[in-house]
C-alpha positions in Angstrom: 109.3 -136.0 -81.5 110.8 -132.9 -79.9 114.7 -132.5 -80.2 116.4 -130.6 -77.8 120.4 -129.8 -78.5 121.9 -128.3 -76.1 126.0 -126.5 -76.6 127.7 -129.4 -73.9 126.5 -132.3 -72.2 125.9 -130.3 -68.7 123.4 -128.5 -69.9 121.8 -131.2 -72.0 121.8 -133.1 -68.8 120.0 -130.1 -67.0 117.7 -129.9 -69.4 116.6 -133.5 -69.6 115.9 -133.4 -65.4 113.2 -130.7 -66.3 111.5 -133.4 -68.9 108.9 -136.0 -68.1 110.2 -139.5 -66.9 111.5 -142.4 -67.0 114.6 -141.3 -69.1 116.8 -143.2 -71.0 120.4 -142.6 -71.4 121.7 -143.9 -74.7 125.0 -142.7 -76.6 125.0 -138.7 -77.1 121.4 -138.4 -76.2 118.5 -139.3 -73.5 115.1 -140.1 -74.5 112.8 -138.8 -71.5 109.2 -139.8 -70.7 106.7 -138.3 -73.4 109.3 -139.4 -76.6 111.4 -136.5 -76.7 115.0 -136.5 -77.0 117.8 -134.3 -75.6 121.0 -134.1 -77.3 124.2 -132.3 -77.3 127.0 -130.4 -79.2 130.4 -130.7 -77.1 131.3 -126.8 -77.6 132.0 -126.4 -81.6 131.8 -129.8 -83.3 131.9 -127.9 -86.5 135.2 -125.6 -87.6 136.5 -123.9 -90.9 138.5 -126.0 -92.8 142.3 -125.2 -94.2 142.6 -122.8 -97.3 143.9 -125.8 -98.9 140.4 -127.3 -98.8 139.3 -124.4 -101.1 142.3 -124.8 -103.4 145.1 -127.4 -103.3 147.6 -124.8 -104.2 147.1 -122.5 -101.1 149.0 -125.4 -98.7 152.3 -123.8 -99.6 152.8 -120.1 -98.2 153.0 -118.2 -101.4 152.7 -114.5 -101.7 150.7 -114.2 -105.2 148.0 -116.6 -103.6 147.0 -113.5 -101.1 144.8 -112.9 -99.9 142.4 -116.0 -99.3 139.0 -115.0 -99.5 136.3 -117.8 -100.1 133.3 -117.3 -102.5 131.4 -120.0 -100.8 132.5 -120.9 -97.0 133.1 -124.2 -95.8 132.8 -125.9 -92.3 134.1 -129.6 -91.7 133.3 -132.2 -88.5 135.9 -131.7 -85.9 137.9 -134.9 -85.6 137.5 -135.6 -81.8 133.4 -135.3 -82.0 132.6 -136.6 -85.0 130.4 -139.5 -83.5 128.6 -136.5 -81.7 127.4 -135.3 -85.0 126.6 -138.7 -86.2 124.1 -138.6 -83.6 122.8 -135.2 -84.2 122.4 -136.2 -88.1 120.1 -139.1 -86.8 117.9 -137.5 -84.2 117.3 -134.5 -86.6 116.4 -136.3 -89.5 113.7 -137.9 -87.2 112.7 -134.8 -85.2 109.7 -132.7 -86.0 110.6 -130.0 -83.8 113.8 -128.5 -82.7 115.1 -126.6 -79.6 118.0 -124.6 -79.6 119.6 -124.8 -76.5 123.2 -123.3 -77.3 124.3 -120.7 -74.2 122.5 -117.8 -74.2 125.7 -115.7 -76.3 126.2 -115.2 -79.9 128.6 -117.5 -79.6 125.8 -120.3 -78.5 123.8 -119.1 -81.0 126.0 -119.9 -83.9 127.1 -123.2 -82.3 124.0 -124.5 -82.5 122.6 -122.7 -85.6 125.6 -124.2 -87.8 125.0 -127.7 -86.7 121.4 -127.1 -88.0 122.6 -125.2 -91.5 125.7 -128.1 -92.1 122.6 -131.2 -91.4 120.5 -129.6 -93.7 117.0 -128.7 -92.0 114.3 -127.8 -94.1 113.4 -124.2 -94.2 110.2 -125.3 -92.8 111.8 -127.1 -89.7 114.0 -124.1 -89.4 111.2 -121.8 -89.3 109.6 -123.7 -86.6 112.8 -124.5 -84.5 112.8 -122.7 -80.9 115.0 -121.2 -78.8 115.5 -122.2 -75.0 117.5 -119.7 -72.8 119.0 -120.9 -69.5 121.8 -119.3 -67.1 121.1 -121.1 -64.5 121.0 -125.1 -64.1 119.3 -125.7 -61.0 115.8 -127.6 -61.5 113.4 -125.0 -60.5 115.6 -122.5 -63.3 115.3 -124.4 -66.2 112.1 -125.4 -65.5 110.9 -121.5 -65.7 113.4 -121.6 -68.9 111.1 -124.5 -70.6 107.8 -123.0 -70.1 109.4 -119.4 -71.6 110.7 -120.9 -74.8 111.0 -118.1 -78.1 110.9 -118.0 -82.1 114.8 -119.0 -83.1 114.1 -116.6 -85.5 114.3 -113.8 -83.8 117.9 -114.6 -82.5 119.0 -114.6 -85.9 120.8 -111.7 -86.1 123.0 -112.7 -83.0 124.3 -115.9 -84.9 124.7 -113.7 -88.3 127.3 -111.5 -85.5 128.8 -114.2 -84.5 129.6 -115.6 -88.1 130.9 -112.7 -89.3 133.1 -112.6 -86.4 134.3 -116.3 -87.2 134.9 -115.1 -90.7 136.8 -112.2 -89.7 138.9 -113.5 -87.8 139.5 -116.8 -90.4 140.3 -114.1 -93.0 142.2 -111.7 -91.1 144.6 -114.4 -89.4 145.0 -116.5 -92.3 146.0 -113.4 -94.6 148.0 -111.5 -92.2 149.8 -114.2 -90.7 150.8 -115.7 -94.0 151.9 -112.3 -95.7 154.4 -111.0 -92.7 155.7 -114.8 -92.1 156.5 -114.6 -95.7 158.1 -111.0 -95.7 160.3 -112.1 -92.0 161.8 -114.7 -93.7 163.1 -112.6 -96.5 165.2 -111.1 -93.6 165.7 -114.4 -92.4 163.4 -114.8 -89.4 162.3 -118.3 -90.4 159.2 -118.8 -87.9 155.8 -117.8 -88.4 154.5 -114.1 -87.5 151.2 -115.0 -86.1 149.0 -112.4 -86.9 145.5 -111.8 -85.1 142.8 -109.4 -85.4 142.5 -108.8 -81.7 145.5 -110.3 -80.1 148.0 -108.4 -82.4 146.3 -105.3 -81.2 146.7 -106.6 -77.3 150.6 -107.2 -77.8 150.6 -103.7 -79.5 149.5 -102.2 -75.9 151.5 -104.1 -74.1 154.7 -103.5 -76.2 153.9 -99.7 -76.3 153.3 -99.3 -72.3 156.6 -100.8 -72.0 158.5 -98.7 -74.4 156.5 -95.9 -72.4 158.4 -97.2 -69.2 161.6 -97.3 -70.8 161.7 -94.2 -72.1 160.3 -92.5 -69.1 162.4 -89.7 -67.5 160.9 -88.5 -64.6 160.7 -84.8 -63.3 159.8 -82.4 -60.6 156.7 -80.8 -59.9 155.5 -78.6 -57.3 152.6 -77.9 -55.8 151.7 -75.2 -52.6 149.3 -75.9 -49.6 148.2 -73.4 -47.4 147.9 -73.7 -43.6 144.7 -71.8 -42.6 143.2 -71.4 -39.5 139.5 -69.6 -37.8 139.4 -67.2 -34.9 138.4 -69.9 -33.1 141.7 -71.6 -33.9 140.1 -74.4 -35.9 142.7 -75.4 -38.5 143.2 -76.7 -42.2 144.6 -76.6 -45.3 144.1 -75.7 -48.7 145.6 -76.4 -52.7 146.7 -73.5 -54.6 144.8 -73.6 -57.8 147.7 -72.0 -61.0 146.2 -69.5 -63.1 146.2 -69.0 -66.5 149.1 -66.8 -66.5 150.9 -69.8 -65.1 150.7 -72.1 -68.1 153.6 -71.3 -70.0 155.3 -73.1 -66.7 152.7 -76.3 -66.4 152.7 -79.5 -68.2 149.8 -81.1 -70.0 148.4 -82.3 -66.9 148.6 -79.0 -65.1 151.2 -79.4 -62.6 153.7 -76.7 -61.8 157.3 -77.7 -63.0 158.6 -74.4 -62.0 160.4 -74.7 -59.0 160.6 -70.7 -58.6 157.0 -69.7 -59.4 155.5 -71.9 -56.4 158.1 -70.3 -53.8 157.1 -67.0 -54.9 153.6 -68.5 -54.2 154.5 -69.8 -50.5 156.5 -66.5 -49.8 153.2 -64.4 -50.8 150.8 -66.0 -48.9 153.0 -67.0 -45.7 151.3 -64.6 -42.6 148.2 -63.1 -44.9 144.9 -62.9 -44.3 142.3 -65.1 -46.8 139.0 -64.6 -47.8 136.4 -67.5 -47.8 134.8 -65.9 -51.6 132.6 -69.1 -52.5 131.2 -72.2 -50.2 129.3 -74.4 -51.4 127.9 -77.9 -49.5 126.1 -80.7 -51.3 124.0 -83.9 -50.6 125.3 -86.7 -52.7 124.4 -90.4 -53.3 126.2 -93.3 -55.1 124.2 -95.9 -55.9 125.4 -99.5 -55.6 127.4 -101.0 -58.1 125.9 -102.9 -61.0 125.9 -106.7 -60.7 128.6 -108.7 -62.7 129.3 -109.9 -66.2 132.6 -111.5 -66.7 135.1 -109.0 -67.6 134.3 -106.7 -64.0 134.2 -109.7 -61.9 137.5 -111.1 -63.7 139.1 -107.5 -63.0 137.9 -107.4 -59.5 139.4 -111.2 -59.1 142.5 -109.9 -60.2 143.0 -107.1 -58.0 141.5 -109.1 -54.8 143.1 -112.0 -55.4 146.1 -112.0 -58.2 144.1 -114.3 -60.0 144.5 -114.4 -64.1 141.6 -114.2 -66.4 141.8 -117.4 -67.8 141.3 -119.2 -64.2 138.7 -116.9 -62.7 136.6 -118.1 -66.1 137.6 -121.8 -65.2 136.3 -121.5 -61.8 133.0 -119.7 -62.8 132.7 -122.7 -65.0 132.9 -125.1 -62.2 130.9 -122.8 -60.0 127.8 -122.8 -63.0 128.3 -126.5 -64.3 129.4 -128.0 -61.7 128.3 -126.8 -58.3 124.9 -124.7 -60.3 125.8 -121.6 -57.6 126.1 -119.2 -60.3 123.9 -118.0 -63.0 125.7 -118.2 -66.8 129.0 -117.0 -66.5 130.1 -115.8 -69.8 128.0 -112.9 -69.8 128.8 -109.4 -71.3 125.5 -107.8 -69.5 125.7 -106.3 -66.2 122.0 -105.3 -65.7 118.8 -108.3 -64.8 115.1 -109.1 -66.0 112.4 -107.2 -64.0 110.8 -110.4 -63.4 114.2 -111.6 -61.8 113.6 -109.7 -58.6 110.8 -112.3 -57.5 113.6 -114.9 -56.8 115.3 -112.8 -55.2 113.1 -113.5 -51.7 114.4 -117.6 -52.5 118.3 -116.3 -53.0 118.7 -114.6 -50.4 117.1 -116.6 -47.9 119.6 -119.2 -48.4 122.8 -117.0 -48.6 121.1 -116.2 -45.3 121.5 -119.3 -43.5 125.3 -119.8 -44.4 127.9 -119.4 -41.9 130.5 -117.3 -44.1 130.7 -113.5 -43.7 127.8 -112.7 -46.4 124.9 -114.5 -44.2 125.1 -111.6 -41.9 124.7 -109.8 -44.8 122.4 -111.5 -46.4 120.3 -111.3 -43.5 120.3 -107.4 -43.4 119.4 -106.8 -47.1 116.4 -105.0 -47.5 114.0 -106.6 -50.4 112.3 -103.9 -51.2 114.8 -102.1 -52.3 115.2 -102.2 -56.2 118.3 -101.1 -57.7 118.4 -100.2 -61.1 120.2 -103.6 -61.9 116.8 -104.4 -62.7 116.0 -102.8 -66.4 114.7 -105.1 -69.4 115.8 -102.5 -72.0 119.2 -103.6 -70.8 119.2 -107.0 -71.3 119.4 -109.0 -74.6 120.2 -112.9 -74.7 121.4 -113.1 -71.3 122.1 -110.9 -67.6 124.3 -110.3 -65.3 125.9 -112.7 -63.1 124.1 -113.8 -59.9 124.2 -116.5 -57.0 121.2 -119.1 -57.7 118.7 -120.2 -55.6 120.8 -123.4 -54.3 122.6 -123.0 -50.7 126.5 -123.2 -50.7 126.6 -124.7 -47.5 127.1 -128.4 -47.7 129.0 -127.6 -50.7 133.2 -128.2 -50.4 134.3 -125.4 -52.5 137.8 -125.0 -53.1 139.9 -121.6 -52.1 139.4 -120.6 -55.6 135.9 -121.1 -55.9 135.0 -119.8 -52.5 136.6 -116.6 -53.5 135.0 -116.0 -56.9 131.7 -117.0 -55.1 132.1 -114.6 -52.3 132.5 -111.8 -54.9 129.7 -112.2 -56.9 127.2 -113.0 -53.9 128.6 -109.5 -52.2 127.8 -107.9 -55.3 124.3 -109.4 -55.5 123.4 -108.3 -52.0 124.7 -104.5 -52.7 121.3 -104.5 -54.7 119.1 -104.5 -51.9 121.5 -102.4 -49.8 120.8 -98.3 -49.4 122.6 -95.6 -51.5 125.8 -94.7 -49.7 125.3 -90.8 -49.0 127.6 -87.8 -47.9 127.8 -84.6 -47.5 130.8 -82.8 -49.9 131.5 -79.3 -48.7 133.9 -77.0 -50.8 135.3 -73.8 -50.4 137.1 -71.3 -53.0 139.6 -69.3 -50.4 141.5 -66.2 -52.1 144.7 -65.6 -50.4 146.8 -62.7 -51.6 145.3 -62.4 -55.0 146.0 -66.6 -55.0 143.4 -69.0 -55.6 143.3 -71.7 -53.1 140.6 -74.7 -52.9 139.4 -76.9 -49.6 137.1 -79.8 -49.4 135.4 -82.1 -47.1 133.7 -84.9 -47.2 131.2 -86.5 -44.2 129.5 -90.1 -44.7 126.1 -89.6 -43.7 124.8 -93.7 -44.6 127.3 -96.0 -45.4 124.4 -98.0 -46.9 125.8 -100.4 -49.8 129.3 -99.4 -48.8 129.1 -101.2 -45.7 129.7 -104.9 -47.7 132.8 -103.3 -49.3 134.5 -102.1 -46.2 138.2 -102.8 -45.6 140.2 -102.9 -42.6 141.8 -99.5 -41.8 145.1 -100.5 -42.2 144.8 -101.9 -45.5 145.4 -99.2 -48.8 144.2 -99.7 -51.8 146.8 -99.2 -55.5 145.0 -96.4 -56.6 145.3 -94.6 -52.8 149.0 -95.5 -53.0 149.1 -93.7 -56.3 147.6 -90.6 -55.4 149.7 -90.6 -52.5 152.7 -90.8 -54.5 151.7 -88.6 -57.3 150.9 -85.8 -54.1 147.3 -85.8 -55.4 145.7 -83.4 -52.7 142.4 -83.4 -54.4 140.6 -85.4 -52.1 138.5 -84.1 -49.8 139.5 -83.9 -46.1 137.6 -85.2 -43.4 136.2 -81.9 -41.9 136.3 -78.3 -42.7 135.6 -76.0 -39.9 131.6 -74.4 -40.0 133.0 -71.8 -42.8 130.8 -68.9 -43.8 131.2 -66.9 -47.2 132.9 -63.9 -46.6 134.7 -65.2 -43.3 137.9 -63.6 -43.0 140.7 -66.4 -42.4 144.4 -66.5 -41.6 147.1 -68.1 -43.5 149.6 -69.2 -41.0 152.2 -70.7 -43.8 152.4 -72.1 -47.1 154.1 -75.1 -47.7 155.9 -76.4 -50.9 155.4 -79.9 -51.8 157.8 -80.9 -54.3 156.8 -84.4 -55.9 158.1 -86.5 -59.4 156.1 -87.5 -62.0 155.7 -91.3 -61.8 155.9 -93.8 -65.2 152.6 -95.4 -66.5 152.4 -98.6 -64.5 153.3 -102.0 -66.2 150.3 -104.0 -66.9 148.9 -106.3 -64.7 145.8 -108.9 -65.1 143.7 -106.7 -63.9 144.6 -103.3 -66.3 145.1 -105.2 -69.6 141.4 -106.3 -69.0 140.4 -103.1 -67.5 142.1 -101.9 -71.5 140.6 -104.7 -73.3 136.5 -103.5 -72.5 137.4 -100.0 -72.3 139.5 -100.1 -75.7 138.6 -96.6 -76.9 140.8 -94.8 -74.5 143.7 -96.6 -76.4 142.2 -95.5 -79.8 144.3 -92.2 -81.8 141.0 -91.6 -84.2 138.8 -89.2 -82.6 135.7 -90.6 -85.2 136.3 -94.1 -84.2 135.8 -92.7 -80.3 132.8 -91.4 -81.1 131.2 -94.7 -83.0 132.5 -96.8 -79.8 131.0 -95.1 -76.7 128.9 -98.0 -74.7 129.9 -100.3 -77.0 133.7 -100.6 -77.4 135.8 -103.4 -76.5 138.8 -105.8 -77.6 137.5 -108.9 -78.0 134.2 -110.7 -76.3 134.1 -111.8 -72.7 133.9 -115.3 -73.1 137.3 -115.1 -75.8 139.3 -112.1 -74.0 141.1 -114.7 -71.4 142.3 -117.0 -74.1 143.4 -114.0 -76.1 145.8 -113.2 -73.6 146.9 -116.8 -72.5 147.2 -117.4 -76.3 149.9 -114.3 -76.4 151.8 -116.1 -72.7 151.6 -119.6 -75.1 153.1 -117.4 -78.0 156.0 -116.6 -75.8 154.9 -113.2 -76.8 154.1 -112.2 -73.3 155.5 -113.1 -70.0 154.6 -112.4 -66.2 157.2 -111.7 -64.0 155.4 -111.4 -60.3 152.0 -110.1 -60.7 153.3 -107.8 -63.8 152.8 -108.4 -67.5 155.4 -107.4 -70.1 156.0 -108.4 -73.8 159.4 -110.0 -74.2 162.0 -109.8 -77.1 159.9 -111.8 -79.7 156.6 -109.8 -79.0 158.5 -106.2 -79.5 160.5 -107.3 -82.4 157.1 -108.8 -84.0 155.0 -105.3 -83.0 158.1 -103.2 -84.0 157.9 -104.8 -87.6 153.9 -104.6 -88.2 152.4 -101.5 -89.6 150.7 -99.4 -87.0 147.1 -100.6 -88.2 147.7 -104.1 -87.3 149.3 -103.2 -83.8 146.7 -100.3 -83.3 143.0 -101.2 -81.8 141.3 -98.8 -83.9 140.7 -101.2 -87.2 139.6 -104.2 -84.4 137.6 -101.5 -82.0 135.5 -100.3 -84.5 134.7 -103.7 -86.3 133.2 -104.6 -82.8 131.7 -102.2 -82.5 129.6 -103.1 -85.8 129.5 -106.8 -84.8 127.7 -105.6 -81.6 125.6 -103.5 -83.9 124.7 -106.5 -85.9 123.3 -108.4 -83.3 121.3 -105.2 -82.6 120.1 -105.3 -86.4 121.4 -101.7 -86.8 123.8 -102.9 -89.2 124.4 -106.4 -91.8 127.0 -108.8 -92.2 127.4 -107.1 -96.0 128.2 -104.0 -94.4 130.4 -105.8 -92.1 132.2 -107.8 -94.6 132.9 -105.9 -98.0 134.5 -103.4 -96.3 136.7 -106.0 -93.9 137.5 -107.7 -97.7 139.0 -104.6 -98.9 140.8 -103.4 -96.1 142.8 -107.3 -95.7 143.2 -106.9 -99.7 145.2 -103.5 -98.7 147.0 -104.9 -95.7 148.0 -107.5 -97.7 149.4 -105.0 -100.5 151.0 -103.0 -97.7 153.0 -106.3 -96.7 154.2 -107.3 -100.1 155.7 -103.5 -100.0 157.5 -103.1 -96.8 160.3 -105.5 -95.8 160.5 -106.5 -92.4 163.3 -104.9 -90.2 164.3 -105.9 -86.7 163.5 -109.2 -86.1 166.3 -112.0 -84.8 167.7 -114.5 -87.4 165.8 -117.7 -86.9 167.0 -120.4 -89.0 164.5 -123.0 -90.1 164.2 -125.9 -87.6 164.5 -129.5 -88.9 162.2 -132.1 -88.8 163.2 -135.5 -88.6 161.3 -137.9 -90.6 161.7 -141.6 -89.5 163.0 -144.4 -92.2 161.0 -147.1 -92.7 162.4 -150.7 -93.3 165.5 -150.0 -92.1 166.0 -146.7 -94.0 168.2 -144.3 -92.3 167.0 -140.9 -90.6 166.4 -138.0 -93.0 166.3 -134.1 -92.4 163.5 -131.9 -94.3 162.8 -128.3 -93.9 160.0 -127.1 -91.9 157.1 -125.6 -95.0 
């Protein structure tokens, strides 16, 4: 007997529609035609136990017990799914084969994997155990999925990730939380500091953009444009470009804050002839952009539609499980399988049939077109996010789900749309020894751009920020037929006196946008350099409960479409070290996760050094008492009497 074990029911479910009939349904499993058997976790159904498991002692918070570092780890049944394992501990002992059918993530593979490891499989069953992949639970999908079914083996080293993850976070939390809960209530903040590896980190941004904000005292900067026109009386302007003798008056950004300098700069150039000394026009292309995974589509979500990470993840949930419209959403790949491209005659043929705006669309993509979306090298356990081959219309989606669904189909079809191409024309202009820059840009194809196009009216943030910074370094919409050499006339300069604008408060959208691209954030140059591709706070399919874990904290709170930390989050960030609040420690230990599931590094590389750097943290804590956090007195439980026994107070432990 074959067992299939799927990560939820859904999918077991899926999976047993693909199998010969008749089926029968019995409790946690379905037997299906030729004797096989499919079977089901429900999500983790295994989870580390309590430090007191390992030692009696360690269930009262005591400083000398730190830190907690297991020499043999230990996984217990979850409570709630206990009869779920019962099951599994049946059907395996009686299976001669096994599937793997966790999701295709690490986090799937280690589901699944640790079920096998805690029942006790025989080396020799493990060895034989395969691996089904499916993103996508329509019949015809999975089907494909059944007949392409791998070695377990080789996903080894993506479970062996994803433990040492689990681990790290077990040990990091446990420790860190435990040593600074202890140390605030020496000052008397009688609560518990929770500590996390990645979410301490997140509040640390959060608290330090703010304090940015606060601190923020915003100043003048000028800049010059010059009001040229042709003999032909064509007219148009160019920015004056500072020297280098004109640094000693610039910020770090290069802006002139020297009111003085630029109207010496307006007065020289005002009725002088200019000099057209370089010109230069180019033929550019942008390609499409790539399909999505879940952080870019929950980003995108956000900006389109104020939506927060943890419901655009709910709703690609329902759009996968439920409705089977989407391919697996919990993706961190944005590229697809070569072999991919043959459904996509079947896909787009019934987005082209529906009556929403991408069936026009739909009907004007170009198959043979092949973007480079399409790269094996760039896929590992599982690819981007796409529309399956099942038609939406007959299906009631709900506002939410339409949305979502819209985005990810438009991004889909911009695969088999042209390159968008223009022309980007630039000229150097040299106006009484000044140096003075024009640019224009003409769309030649609008190609992919055309599914992205917004009403004329509307403006996007980052247009509205350029506008208000006086960013003049985008490209007009003509220049006049320039030559090099062409003698000009500078009618007037104009001074444009602008203010420098605070970092923006975080929204949805930017602390996710900082969450994958976490090594902007990071202070250590080397750590930069080991991230590059690679870097990123957090997984996608944890990053949204990361930050609704900080909002539950009552670390973070939304006011509008705004996030900010409140008193408890700064006082907590304000009292860490910087290498808990800091992303650098985190970054870089994803970045070796990632490189463990790429078998460029081990989990003994991973974890001796993580042991001795929680060993010095811990130190560090019993050393430095806790300043600046409110007095919170220990809040009383109330135990009730028995036979008549009066109410009693105890202390919280």
């Amino acid at each position: 007997m074959k067992l299939y074990i799927a990560e939820k029911p859904s999918l077991g479910k899926a999976i047993a529609a693909a199998l010969p009939k008749p089926h029968k349904s019995h409790k946690g499993y379905i037997e299906v035609g030729n004797g096989d058997v499919v079977s089901w976790c429900i999500g983790h159904i295994l989870e580390q136990v309590d430090p007191e498991a390992y030692d009696i002692e360690f269930k009262k918070w005591q400083m000398q017990h730190l830190p907690i570092i297991p020499d043999k780890w230990q996984l217990k049944p979850k409570f709630a799914t206990r009869s779920q394992l019962t099951v599994l501990k049946t059907l395996v002992k009686k299976a001669d084969e096994l599937v793997h059918a966790g999701d295709p993530d690490r986090e799937g593979q280690l589901l699944v994997d640790e079920v096998i490891d805690y029942l006790k499989v025989t080396k020799a069953k493990k060895q034989r155990t395969q691996r089904l992949l499916i993103s996508d639970l329509n019949l015809p999908a999975v089907q494909r999925a059944l007949q392409s079914l791998k070695p377990n083996q080789n996903f080894m080293p993506l479970s062996i990730s994803a433990l040492a993850r689990s681990r790290a976070d077990w040990l990091y939390g446990i420790n860190l939380t435990r040593a600074y809960t202890i140390q605030g209530q020496k000052s008397g903040y009688n609560s518990v500091l929770s500590v996390g590896r990645v979410q301490t980190p997140l509040l640390g941004l959060v608290v330090k953009r703010d304090e940015e904000i606060a601190n923020f005292v915003s100043k003048p900067f000028y800049q010059v444009q010059a009001h040229l026109s042709t003999e032909q009386g064509e007219n148009f302007t160019a920015k004056w470009q500072p020297s280098a003798a004109c640094e000693p008056y610039m910020d770090e950004e290069g802006r002139v804050l020297v009111k003085s300098l630029a109207e010496n700069v307006v007065a020289r150039i005002n009725n002088q002839s200019a000099t057209v000394n370089q010109l230069s026009k180019d033929h550019k292309k942008q390609s499409a952009p790539l399909p999505y995974n879940l952080s870019s589509l929950q980003i995108d979500a956000a900006k389109r539609f104020s939506m927060n990470a943890k419901l655009v993840l709910d709703v690609c949930q329902s759009l996968y499980e439920k409705h089977k419209l989407i391919t697996y959403p919990r993706s961190d790949c944005r590229y697809l399988p070569k072999e991919q491209h043959s459904q996509a005659k079947a896909i787009i043929s019934h987005l082209s049939k529906s009556d929403q705006p991408y069936g026009m669309a739909a009907q004007k993509a170009d198959l043979k077109i092949k973007s480079k979306a399409w790269n094996d090298k760039k896929v590992s356990a599982h690819h981007a996010i796409i529309p399956t081959e099942k038609s939406a219309q007959n299906i009631n989606l709900n506002s939410f789900e339409k949305n979502v669904y819209q985005l990810i189909v438009r991004q889909y079809l911009a695969q088999f749309y042209p390159d968008y191409l223009y022309d980007l024309t630039q000229a150097t202009i040299t106006i009484a020894g000044g140096l003075f820059k024009a640019s224009a840009k003409t769309e030649t194809q609008l190609g992919w751009k055309s599914l992205f196009a917004k009403p004329s009216s509307s403006q996007s943030d980052t247009d509205k920020a350029k506008k208000s910074k006086g960013d003049f370094d985008e490209p007009q919409t003509l220049l006049p037929n320039l030559q090099q050499g062409q003698i000009l006339q500078c009618n007037y300069g104009e001074l444009l006196e602008k203010q420098t604008q605070a970092p923006k408060v975080y929204t949805d959208a930017s602390l996710l946008s900082a969450m994958t691209g976490i090594s902007r954030y990071v202070s250590d140059p080397n750590i930069k350099k080991i991230l590059k591709d690679t870097d990123g706070l957090g997984t996608e399919a944890t990053r949204a409960g990361i930050i609704e874990l900080l909002f539950k904290r009552q670390f973070l709170q939304r006011i509008g479409k705004t996030i900010s930390a409140t008193d408890i989050g700064k006082s907590l960030i304000n009292a860490l070290p910087d290498m808990a609040t800091q992303p650098d420690m985190t970054a870089q230990w994803e970045a070796t996760l990632n490189a463990i599931s790429e078998k460029q590094s081990s989990y003994q590389q991973f974890m001796s050094p993580l042991e001795n750097t929680i060993t010095a943290m811990v130190h560090q804590a019993q050393q430095q008492p806790l300043v600046g956090l409110p007095k919170v007195a220990f809040k009383p439980k109330r135990k009730r009497a028995t036979k008549g026994k009066k109410f009693t107070k105890a202390k919280a432990g």
